[in-house]
C-alpha positions, 0 to 999 in steps of 0.5 A: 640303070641299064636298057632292058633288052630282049635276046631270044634263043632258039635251038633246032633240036634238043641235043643242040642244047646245052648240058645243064647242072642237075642236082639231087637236093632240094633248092631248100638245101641248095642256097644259091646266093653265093653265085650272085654277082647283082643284087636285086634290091626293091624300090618299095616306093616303086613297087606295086605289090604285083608279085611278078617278080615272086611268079618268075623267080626261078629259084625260092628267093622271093618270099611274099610278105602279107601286111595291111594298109588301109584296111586292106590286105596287101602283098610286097615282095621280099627277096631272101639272099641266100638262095637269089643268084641274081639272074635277073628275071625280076628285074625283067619281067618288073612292069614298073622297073620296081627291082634295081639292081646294085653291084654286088659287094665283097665279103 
């Protein structure tokens, strides 16, 4: 698995910024899965049910999943294919690494 590293991007003023892709459609209507080249795929064994991943996902790819364990209401994140474009910000910001990634495969 490769190191985490950091990169931090700062622009001087805002028209130094680049041009970003805006679209008039909802995300619900724009599936984005089909940009991805990493696939994030959960360790469950790892995963602390913290919803990190779930509260940085830029786009609705990740749901969470409510279930019992113990006698205690539980929370697991699930990732939704067709509109995660493998950015990488869960795999970042997981505080346990419990987001692997794997080489997306062909069709």
């Amino acid at each position: 698995m490769p190191e985490k590293t950091e990169k931090q991007i700062v622009f001087d003023k805002v028209k130094d910024t680049p041009p970003l892709a805006v679209s008039l459609y909802t995300m619900d209507y724009n599936k984005t899965g089909s940009w991805r080249n990493v696939r994030p795929v959960i360790d469950y064994e790892k995963c602390t049910g913290c919803m990190t991943c779930w509260k940085f996902c830029p786009e609705p790819a990740i749901d969470a999943e409510k279930y019992e364990e113990d006698g205690k209401e539980k929370y697991k994140p699930v990732i939704d294919y067709e509109y995660c474009k493998g950015c990488g910000i869960c795999w970042v910001e997981c505080p346990v690494e419990g987001a692997i990634y794997t080489e997306e495969e062909g069709e």
